[in-house]
VMD Tcl script that builds the backbone (N, CA, C; Angstrom):
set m [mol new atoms 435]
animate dup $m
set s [atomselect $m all]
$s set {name element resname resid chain x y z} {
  {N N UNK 1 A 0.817 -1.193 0.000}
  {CA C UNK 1 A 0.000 0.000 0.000}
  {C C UNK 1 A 0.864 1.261 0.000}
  {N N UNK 2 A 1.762 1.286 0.643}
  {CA C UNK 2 A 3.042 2.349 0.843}
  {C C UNK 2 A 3.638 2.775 -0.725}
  {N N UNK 3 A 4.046 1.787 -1.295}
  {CA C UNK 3 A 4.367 1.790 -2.810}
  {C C UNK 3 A 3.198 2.531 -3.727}
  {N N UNK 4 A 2.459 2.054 -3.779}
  {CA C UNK 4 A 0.393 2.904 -4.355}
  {C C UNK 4 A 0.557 3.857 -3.682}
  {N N UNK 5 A 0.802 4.363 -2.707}
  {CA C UNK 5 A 0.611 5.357 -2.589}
  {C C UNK 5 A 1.670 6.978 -2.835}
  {N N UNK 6 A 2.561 5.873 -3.062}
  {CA C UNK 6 A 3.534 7.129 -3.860}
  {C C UNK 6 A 3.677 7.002 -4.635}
  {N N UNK 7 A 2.576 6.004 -5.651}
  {CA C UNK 7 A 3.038 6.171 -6.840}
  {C C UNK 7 A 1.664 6.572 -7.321}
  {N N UNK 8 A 0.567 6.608 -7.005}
  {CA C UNK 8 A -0.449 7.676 -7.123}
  {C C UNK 8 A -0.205 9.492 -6.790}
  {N N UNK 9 A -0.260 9.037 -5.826}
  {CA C UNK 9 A 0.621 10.834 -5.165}
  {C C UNK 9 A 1.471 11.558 -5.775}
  {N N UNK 10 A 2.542 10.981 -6.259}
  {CA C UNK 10 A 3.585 11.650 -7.374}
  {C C UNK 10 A 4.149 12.547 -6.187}
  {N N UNK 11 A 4.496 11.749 -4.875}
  {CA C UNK 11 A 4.768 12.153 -4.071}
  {C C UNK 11 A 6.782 11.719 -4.189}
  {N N UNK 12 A 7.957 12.423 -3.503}
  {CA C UNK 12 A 9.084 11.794 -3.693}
  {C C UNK 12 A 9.061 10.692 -2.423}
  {N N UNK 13 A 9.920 9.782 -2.823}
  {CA C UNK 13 A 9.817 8.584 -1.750}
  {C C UNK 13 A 9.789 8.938 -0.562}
  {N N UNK 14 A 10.908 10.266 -0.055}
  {CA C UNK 14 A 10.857 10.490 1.589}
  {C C UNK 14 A 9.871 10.872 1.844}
  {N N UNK 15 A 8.437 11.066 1.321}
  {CA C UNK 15 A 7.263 11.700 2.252}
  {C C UNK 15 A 6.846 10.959 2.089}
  {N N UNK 16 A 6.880 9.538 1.547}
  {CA C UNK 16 A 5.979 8.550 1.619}
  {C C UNK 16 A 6.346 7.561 2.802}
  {N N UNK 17 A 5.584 7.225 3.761}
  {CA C UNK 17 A 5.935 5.951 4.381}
  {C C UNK 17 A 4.352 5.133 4.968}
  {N N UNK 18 A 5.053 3.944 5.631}
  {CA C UNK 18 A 3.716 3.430 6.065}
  {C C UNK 18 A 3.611 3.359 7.525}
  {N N UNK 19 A 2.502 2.750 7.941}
  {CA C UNK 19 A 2.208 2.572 9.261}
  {C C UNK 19 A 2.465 1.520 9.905}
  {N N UNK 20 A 2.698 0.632 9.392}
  {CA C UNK 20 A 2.771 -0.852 10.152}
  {C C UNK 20 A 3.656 -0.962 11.476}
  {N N UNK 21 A 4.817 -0.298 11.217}
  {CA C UNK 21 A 5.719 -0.277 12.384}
  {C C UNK 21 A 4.479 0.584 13.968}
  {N N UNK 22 A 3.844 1.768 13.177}
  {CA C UNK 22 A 3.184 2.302 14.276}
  {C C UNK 22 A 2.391 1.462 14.957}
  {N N UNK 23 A 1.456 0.719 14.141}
  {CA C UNK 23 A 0.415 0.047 14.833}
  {C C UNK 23 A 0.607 -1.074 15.215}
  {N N UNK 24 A 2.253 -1.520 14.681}
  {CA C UNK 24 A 2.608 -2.633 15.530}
  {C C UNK 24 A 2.931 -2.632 16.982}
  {N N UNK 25 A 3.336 -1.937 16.909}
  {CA C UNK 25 A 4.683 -0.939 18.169}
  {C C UNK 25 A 3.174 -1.147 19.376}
  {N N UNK 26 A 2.312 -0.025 18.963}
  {CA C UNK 26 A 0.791 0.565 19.585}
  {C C UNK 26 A 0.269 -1.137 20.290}
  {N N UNK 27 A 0.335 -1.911 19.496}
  {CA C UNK 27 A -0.346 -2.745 19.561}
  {C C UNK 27 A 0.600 -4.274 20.716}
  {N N UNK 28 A 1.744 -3.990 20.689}
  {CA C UNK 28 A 2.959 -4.992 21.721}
  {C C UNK 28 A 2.902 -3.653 23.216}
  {N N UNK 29 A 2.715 -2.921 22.709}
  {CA C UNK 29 A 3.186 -2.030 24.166}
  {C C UNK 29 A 1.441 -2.396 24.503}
  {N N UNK 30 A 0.049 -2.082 24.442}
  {CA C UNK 30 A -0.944 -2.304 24.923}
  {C C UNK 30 A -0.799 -3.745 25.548}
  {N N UNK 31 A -0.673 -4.492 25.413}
  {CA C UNK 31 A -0.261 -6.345 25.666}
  {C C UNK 31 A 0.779 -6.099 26.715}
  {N N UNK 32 A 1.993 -5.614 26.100}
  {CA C UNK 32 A 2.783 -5.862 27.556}
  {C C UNK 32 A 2.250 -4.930 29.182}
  {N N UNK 33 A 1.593 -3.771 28.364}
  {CA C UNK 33 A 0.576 -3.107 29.653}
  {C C UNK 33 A -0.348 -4.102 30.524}
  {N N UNK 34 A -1.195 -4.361 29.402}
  {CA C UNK 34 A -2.237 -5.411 30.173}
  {C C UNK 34 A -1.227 -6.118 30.901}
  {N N UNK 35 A -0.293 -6.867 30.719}
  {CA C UNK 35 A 0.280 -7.817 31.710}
  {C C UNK 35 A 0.855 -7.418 32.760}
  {N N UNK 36 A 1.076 -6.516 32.498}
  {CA C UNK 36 A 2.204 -6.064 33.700}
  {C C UNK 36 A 1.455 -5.082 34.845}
  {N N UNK 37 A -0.118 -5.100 33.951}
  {CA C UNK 37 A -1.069 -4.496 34.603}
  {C C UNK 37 A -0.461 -2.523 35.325}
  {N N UNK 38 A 0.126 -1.962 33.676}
  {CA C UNK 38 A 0.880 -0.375 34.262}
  {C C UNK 38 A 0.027 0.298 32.809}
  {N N UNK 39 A 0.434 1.321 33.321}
  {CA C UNK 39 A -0.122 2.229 31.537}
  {C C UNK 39 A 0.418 2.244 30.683}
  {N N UNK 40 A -0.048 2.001 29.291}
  {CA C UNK 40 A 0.774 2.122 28.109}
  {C C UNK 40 A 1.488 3.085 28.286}
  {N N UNK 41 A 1.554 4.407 28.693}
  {CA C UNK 41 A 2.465 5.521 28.515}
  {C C UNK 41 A 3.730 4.816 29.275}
  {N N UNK 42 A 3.886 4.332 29.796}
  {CA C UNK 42 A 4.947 3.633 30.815}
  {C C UNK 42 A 5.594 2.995 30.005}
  {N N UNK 43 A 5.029 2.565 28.604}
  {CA C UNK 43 A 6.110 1.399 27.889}
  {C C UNK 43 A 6.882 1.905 26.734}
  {N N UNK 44 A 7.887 1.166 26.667}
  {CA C UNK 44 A 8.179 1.817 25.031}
  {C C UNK 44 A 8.674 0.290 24.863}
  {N N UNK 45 A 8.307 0.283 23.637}
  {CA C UNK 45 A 8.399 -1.138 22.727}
  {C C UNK 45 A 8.851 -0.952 21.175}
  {N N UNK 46 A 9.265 -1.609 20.551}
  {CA C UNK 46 A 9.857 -1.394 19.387}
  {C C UNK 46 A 9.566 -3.197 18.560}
  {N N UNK 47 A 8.939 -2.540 17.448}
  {CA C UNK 47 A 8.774 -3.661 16.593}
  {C C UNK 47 A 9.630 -3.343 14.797}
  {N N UNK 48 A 9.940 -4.415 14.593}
  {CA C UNK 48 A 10.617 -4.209 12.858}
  {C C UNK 48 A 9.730 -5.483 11.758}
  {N N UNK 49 A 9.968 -5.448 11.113}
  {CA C UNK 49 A 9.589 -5.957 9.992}
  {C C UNK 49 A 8.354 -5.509 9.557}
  {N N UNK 50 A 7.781 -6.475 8.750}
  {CA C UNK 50 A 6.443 -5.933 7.627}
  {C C UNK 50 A 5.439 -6.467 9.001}
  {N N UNK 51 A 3.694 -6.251 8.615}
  {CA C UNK 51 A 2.607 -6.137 9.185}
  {C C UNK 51 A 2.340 -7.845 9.491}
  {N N UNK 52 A 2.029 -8.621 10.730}
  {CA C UNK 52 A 1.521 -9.814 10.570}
  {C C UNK 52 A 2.327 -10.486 11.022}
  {N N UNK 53 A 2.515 -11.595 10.318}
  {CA C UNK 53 A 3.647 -12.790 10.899}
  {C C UNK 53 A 5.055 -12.860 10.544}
  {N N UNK 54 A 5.280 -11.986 9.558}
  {CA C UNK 54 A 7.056 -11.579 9.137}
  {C C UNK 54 A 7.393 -10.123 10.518}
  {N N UNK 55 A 6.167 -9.867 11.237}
  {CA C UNK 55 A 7.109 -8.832 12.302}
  {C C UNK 55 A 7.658 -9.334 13.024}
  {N N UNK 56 A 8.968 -8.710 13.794}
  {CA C UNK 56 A 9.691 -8.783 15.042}
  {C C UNK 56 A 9.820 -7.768 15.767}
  {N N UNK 57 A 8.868 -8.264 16.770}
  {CA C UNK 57 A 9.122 -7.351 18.278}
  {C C UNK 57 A 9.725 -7.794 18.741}
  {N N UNK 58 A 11.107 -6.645 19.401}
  {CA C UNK 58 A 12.053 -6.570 19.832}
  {C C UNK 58 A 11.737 -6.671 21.581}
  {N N UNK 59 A 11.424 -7.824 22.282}
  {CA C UNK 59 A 11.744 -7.534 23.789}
  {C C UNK 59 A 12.977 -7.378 24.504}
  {N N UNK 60 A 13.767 -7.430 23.883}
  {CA C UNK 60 A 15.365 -7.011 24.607}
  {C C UNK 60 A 15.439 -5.258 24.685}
  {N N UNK 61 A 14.324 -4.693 23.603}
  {CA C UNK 61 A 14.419 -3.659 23.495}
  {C C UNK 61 A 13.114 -2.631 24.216}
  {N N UNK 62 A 12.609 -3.496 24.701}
  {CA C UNK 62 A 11.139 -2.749 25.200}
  {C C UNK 62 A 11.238 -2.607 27.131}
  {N N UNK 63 A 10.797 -1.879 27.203}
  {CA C UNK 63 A 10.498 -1.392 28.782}
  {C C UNK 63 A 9.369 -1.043 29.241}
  {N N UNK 64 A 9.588 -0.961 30.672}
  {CA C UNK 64 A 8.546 -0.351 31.623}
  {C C UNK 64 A 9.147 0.224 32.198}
  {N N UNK 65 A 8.631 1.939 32.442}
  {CA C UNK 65 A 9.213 2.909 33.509}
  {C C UNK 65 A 10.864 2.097 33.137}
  {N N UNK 66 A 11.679 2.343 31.795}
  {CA C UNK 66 A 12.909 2.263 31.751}
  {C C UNK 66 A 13.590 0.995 32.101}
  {N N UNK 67 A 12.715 0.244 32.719}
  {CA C UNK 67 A 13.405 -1.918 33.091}
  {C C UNK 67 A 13.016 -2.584 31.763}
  {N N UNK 68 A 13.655 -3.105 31.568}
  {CA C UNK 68 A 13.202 -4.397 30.365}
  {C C UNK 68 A 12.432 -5.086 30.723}
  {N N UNK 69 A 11.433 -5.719 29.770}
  {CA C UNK 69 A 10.410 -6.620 29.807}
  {C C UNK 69 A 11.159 -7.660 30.621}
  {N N UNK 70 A 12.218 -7.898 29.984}
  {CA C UNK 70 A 12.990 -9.634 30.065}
  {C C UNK 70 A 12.760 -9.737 31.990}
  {N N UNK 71 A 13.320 -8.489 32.554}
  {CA C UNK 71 A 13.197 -8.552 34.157}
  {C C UNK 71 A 11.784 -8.490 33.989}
  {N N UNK 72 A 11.002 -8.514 33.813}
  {CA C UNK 72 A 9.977 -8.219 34.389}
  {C C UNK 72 A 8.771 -9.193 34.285}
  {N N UNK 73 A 8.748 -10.388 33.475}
  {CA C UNK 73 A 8.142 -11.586 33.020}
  {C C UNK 73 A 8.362 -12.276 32.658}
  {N N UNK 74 A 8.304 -13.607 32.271}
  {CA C UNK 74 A 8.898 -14.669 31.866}
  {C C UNK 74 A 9.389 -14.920 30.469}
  {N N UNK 75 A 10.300 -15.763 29.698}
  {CA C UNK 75 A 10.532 -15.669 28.735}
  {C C UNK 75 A 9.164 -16.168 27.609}
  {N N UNK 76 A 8.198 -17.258 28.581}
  {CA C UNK 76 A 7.439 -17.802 27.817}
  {C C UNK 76 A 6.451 -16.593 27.487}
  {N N UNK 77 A 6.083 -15.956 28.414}
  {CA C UNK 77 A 4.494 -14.836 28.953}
  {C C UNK 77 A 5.107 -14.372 27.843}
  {N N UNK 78 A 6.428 -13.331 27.724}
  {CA C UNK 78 A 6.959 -12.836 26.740}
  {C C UNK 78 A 6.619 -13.460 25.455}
  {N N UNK 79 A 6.876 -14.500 25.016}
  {CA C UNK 79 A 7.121 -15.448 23.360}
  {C C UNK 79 A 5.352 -15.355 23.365}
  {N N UNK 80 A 4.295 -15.385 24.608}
  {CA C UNK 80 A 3.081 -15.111 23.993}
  {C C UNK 80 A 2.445 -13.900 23.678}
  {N N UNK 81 A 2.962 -12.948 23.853}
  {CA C UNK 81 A 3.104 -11.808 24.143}
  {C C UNK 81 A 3.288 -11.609 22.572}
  {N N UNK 82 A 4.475 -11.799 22.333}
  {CA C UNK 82 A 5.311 -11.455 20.764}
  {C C UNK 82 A 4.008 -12.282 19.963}
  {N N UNK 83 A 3.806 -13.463 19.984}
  {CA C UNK 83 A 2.912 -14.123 19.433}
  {C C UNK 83 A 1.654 -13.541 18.699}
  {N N UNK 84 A 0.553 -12.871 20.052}
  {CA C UNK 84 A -0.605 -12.095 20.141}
  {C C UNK 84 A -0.475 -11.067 19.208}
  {N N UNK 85 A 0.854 -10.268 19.321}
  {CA C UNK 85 A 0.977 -9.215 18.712}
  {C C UNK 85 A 1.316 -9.073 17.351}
  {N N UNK 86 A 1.556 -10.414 16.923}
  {CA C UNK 86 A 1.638 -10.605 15.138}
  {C C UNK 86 A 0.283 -11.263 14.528}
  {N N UNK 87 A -0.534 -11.643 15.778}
  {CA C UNK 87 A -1.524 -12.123 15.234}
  {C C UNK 87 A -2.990 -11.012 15.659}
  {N N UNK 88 A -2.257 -10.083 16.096}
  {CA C UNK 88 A -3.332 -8.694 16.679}
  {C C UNK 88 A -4.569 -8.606 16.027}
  {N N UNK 89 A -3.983 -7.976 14.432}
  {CA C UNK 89 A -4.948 -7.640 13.635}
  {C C UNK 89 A -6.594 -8.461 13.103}
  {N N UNK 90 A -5.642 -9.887 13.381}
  {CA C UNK 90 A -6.762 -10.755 12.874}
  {C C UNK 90 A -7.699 -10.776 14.279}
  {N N UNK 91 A -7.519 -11.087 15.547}
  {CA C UNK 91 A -7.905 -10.756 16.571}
  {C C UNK 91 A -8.869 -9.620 16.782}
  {N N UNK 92 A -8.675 -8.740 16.633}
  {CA C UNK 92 A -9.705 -7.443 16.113}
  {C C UNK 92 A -10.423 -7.330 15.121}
  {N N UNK 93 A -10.072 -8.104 14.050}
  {CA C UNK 93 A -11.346 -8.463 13.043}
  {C C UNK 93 A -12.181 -9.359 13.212}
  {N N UNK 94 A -11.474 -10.300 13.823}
  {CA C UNK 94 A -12.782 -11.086 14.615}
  {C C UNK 94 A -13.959 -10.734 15.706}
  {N N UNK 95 A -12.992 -10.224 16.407}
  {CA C UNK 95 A -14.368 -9.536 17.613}
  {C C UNK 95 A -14.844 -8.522 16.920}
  {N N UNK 96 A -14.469 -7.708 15.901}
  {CA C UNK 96 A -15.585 -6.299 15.333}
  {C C UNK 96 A -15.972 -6.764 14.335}
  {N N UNK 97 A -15.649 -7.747 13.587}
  {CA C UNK 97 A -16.443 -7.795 11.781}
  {C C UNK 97 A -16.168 -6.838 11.099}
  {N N UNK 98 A -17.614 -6.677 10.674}
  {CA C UNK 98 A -16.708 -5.453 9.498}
  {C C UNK 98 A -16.890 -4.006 10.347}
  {N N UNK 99 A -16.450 -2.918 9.334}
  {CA C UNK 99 A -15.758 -2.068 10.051}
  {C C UNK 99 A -14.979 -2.116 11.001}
  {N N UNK 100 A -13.822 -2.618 11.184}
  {CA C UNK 100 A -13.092 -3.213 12.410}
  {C C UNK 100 A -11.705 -2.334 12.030}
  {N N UNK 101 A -11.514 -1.866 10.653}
  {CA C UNK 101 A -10.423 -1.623 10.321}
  {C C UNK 101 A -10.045 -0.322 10.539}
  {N N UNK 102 A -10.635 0.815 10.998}
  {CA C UNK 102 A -10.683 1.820 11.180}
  {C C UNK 102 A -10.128 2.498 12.450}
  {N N UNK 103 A -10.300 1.759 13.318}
  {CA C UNK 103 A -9.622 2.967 14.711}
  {C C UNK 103 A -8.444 3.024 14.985}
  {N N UNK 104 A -7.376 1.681 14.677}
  {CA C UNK 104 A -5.988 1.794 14.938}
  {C C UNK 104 A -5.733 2.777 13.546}
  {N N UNK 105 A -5.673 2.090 12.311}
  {CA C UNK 105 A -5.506 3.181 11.614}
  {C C UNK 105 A -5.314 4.781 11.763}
  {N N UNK 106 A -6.478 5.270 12.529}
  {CA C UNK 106 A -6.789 6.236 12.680}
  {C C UNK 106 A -5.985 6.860 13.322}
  {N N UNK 107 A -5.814 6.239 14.366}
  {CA C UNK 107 A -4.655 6.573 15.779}
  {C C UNK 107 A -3.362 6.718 15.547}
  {N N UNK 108 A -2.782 5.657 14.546}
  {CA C UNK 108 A -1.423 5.656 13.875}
  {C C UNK 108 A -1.448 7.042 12.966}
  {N N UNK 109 A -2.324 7.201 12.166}
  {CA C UNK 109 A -2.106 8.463 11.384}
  {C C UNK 109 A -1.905 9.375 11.896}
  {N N UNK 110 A -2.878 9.550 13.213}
  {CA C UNK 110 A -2.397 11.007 14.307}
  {C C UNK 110 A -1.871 11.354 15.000}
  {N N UNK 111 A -1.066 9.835 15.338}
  {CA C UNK 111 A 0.183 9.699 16.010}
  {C C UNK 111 A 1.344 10.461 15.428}
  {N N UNK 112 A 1.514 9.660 13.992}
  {CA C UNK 112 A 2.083 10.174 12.842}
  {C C UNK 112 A 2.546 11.649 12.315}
  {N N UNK 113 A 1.111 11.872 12.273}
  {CA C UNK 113 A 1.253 13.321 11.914}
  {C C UNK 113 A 1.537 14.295 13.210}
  {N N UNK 114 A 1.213 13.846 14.473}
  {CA C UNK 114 A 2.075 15.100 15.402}
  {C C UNK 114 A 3.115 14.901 15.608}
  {N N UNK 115 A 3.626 13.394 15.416}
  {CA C UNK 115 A 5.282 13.455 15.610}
  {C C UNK 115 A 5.692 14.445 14.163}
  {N N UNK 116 A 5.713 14.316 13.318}
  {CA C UNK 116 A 6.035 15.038 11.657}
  {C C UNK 116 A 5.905 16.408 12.371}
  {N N UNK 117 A 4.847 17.147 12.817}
  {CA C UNK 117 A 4.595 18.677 12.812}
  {C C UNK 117 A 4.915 18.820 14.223}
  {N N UNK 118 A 5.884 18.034 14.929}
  {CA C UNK 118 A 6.409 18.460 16.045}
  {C C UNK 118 A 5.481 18.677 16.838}
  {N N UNK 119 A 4.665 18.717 16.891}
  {CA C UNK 119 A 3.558 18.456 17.922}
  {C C UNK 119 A 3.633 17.905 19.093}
  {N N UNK 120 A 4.190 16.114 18.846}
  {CA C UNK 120 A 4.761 15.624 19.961}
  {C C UNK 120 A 6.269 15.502 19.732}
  {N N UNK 121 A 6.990 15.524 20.365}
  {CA C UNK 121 A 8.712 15.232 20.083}
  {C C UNK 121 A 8.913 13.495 20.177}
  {N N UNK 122 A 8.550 12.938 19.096}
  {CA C UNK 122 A 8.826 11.488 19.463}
  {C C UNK 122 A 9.446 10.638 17.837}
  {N N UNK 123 A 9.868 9.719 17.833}
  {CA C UNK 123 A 10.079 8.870 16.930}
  {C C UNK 123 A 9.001 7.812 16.692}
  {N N UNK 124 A 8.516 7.642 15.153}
  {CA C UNK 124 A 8.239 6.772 15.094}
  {C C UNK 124 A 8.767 5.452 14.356}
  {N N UNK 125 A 8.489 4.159 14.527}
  {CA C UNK 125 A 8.957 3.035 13.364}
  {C C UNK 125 A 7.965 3.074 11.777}
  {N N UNK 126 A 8.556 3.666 10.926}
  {CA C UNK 126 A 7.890 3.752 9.738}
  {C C UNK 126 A 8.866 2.728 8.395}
  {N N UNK 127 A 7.638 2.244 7.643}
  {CA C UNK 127 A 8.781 1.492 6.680}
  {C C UNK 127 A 8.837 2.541 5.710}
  {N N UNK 128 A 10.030 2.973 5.398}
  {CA C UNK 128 A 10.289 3.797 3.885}
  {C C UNK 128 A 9.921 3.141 2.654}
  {N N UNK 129 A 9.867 3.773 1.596}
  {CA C UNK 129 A 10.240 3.270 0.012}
  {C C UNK 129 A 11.385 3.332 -0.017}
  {N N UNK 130 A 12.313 2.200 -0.189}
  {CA C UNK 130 A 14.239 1.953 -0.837}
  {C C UNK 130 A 14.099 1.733 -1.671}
  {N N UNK 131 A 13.091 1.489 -2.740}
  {CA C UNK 131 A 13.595 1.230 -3.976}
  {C C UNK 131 A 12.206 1.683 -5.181}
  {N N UNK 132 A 12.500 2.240 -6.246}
  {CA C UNK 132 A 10.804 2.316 -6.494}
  {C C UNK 132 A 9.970 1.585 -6.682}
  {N N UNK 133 A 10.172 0.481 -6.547}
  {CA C UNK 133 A 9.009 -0.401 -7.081}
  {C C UNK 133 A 8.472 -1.198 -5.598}
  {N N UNK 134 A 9.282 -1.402 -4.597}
  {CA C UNK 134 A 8.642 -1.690 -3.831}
  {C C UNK 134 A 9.087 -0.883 -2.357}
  {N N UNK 135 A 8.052 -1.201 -0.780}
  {CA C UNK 135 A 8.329 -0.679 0.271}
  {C C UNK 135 A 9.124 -1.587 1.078}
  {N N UNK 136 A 10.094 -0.910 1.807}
  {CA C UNK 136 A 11.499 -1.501 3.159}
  {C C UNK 136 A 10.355 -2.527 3.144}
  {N N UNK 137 A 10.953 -3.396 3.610}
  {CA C UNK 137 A 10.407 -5.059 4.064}
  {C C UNK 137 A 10.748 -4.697 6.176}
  {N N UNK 138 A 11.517 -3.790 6.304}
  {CA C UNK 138 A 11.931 -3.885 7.841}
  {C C UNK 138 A 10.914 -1.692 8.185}
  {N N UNK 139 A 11.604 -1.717 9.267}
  {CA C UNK 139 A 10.952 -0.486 10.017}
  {C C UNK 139 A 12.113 0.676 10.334}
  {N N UNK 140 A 11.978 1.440 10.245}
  {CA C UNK 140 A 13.186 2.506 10.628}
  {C C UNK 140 A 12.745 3.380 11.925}
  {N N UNK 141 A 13.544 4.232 12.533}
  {CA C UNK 141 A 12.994 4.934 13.622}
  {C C UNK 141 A 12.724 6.046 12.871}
  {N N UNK 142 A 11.717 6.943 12.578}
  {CA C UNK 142 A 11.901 8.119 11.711}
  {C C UNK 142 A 11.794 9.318 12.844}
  {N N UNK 143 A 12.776 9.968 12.878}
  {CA C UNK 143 A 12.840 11.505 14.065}
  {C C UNK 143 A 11.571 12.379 13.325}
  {N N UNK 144 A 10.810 13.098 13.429}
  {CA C UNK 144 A 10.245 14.178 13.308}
  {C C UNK 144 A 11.160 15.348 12.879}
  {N N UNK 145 A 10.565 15.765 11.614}
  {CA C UNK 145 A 11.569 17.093 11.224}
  {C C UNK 145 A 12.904 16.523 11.285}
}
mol reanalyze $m
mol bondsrecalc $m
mol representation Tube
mol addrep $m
Protein backbone atom coordinates (compact mmCIF):
# COMPACT_ATOMS: atom_id res chain seq x y z
CA UNK A 1 0.00 0.00 0.00
CA UNK A 2 3.04 2.35 0.84
CA UNK A 3 4.37 1.79 -2.81
CA UNK A 4 0.39 2.90 -4.36
CA UNK A 5 0.61 5.36 -2.59
CA UNK A 6 3.53 7.13 -3.86
CA UNK A 7 3.04 6.17 -6.84
CA UNK A 8 -0.45 7.68 -7.12
CA UNK A 9 0.62 10.83 -5.16
CA UNK A 10 3.58 11.65 -7.37
CA UNK A 11 4.77 12.15 -4.07
CA UNK A 12 9.08 11.79 -3.69
CA UNK A 13 9.82 8.58 -1.75
CA UNK A 14 10.86 10.49 1.59
CA UNK A 15 7.26 11.70 2.25
CA UNK A 16 5.98 8.55 1.62
CA UNK A 17 5.94 5.95 4.38
CA UNK A 18 3.72 3.43 6.07
CA UNK A 19 2.21 2.57 9.26
CA UNK A 20 2.77 -0.85 10.15
CA UNK A 21 5.72 -0.28 12.38
CA UNK A 22 3.18 2.30 14.28
CA UNK A 23 0.42 0.05 14.83
CA UNK A 24 2.61 -2.63 15.53
CA UNK A 25 4.68 -0.94 18.17
CA UNK A 26 0.79 0.56 19.58
CA UNK A 27 -0.35 -2.74 19.56
CA UNK A 28 2.96 -4.99 21.72
CA UNK A 29 3.19 -2.03 24.17
CA UNK A 30 -0.94 -2.30 24.92
CA UNK A 31 -0.26 -6.35 25.67
CA UNK A 32 2.78 -5.86 27.56
CA UNK A 33 0.58 -3.11 29.65
CA UNK A 34 -2.24 -5.41 30.17
CA UNK A 35 0.28 -7.82 31.71
CA UNK A 36 2.20 -6.06 33.70
CA UNK A 37 -1.07 -4.50 34.60
CA UNK A 38 0.88 -0.38 34.26
CA UNK A 39 -0.12 2.23 31.54
CA UNK A 40 0.77 2.12 28.11
CA UNK A 41 2.47 5.52 28.52
CA UNK A 42 4.95 3.63 30.81
CA UNK A 43 6.11 1.40 27.89
CA UNK A 44 8.18 1.82 25.03
CA UNK A 45 8.40 -1.14 22.73
CA UNK A 46 9.86 -1.39 19.39
CA UNK A 47 8.77 -3.66 16.59
CA UNK A 48 10.62 -4.21 12.86
CA UNK A 49 9.59 -5.96 9.99
CA UNK A 50 6.44 -5.93 7.63
CA UNK A 51 2.61 -6.14 9.18
CA UNK A 52 1.52 -9.81 10.57
CA UNK A 53 3.65 -12.79 10.90
CA UNK A 54 7.06 -11.58 9.14
CA UNK A 55 7.11 -8.83 12.30
CA UNK A 56 9.69 -8.78 15.04
CA UNK A 57 9.12 -7.35 18.28
CA UNK A 58 12.05 -6.57 19.83
CA UNK A 59 11.74 -7.53 23.79
CA UNK A 60 15.37 -7.01 24.61
CA UNK A 61 14.42 -3.66 23.50
CA UNK A 62 11.14 -2.75 25.20
CA UNK A 63 10.50 -1.39 28.78
CA UNK A 64 8.55 -0.35 31.62
CA UNK A 65 9.21 2.91 33.51
CA UNK A 66 12.91 2.26 31.75
CA UNK A 67 13.40 -1.92 33.09
CA UNK A 68 13.20 -4.40 30.37
CA UNK A 69 10.41 -6.62 29.81
CA UNK A 70 12.99 -9.63 30.07
CA UNK A 71 13.20 -8.55 34.16
CA UNK A 72 9.98 -8.22 34.39
CA UNK A 73 8.14 -11.59 33.02
CA UNK A 74 8.90 -14.67 31.87
CA UNK A 75 10.53 -15.67 28.73
CA UNK A 76 7.44 -17.80 27.82
CA UNK A 77 4.49 -14.84 28.95
CA UNK A 78 6.96 -12.84 26.74
CA UNK A 79 7.12 -15.45 23.36
CA UNK A 80 3.08 -15.11 23.99
CA UNK A 81 3.10 -11.81 24.14
CA UNK A 82 5.31 -11.45 20.76
CA UNK A 83 2.91 -14.12 19.43
CA UNK A 84 -0.61 -12.09 20.14
CA UNK A 85 0.98 -9.22 18.71
CA UNK A 86 1.64 -10.61 15.14
CA UNK A 87 -1.52 -12.12 15.23
CA UNK A 88 -3.33 -8.69 16.68
CA UNK A 89 -4.95 -7.64 13.64
CA UNK A 90 -6.76 -10.75 12.87
CA UNK A 91 -7.91 -10.76 16.57
CA UNK A 92 -9.71 -7.44 16.11
CA UNK A 93 -11.35 -8.46 13.04
CA UNK A 94 -12.78 -11.09 14.62
CA UNK A 95 -14.37 -9.54 17.61
CA UNK A 96 -15.59 -6.30 15.33
CA UNK A 97 -16.44 -7.80 11.78
CA UNK A 98 -16.71 -5.45 9.50
CA UNK A 99 -15.76 -2.07 10.05
CA UNK A 100 -13.09 -3.21 12.41
CA UNK A 101 -10.42 -1.62 10.32
CA UNK A 102 -10.68 1.82 11.18
CA UNK A 103 -9.62 2.97 14.71
CA UNK A 104 -5.99 1.79 14.94
CA UNK A 105 -5.51 3.18 11.61
CA UNK A 106 -6.79 6.24 12.68
CA UNK A 107 -4.66 6.57 15.78
CA UNK A 108 -1.42 5.66 13.88
CA UNK A 109 -2.11 8.46 11.38
CA UNK A 110 -2.40 11.01 14.31
CA UNK A 111 0.18 9.70 16.01
CA UNK A 112 2.08 10.17 12.84
CA UNK A 113 1.25 13.32 11.91
CA UNK A 114 2.07 15.10 15.40
CA UNK A 115 5.28 13.45 15.61
CA UNK A 116 6.03 15.04 11.66
CA UNK A 117 4.60 18.68 12.81
CA UNK A 118 6.41 18.46 16.05
CA UNK A 119 3.56 18.46 17.92
CA UNK A 120 4.76 15.62 19.96
CA UNK A 121 8.71 15.23 20.08
CA UNK A 122 8.83 11.49 19.46
CA UNK A 123 10.08 8.87 16.93
CA UNK A 124 8.24 6.77 15.09
CA UNK A 125 8.96 3.04 13.36
CA UNK A 126 7.89 3.75 9.74
CA UNK A 127 8.78 1.49 6.68
CA UNK A 128 10.29 3.80 3.88
CA UNK A 129 10.24 3.27 0.01
CA UNK A 130 14.24 1.95 -0.84
CA UNK A 131 13.60 1.23 -3.98
CA UNK A 132 10.80 2.32 -6.49
CA UNK A 133 9.01 -0.40 -7.08
CA UNK A 134 8.64 -1.69 -3.83
CA UNK A 135 8.33 -0.68 0.27
CA UNK A 136 11.50 -1.50 3.16
CA UNK A 137 10.41 -5.06 4.06
CA UNK A 138 11.93 -3.88 7.84
CA UNK A 139 10.95 -0.49 10.02
CA UNK A 140 13.19 2.51 10.63
CA UNK A 141 12.99 4.93 13.62
CA UNK A 142 11.90 8.12 11.71
CA UNK A 143 12.84 11.50 14.06
CA UNK A 144 10.24 14.18 13.31
CA UNK A 145 11.57 17.09 11.22
Amino acid sequence: MTYLVKKVSGFPKHRVMGMAGVLDAARFRSFIAAELNCSVEDVQAFVLGGHGDEMVPLPRYSTVAGIPITELMSQGRIEGIVERTRKGGGEIVALLKTGSAYYCPSAAAVQMAEAISETRRESCPVPPIWRENMASPISISALSR
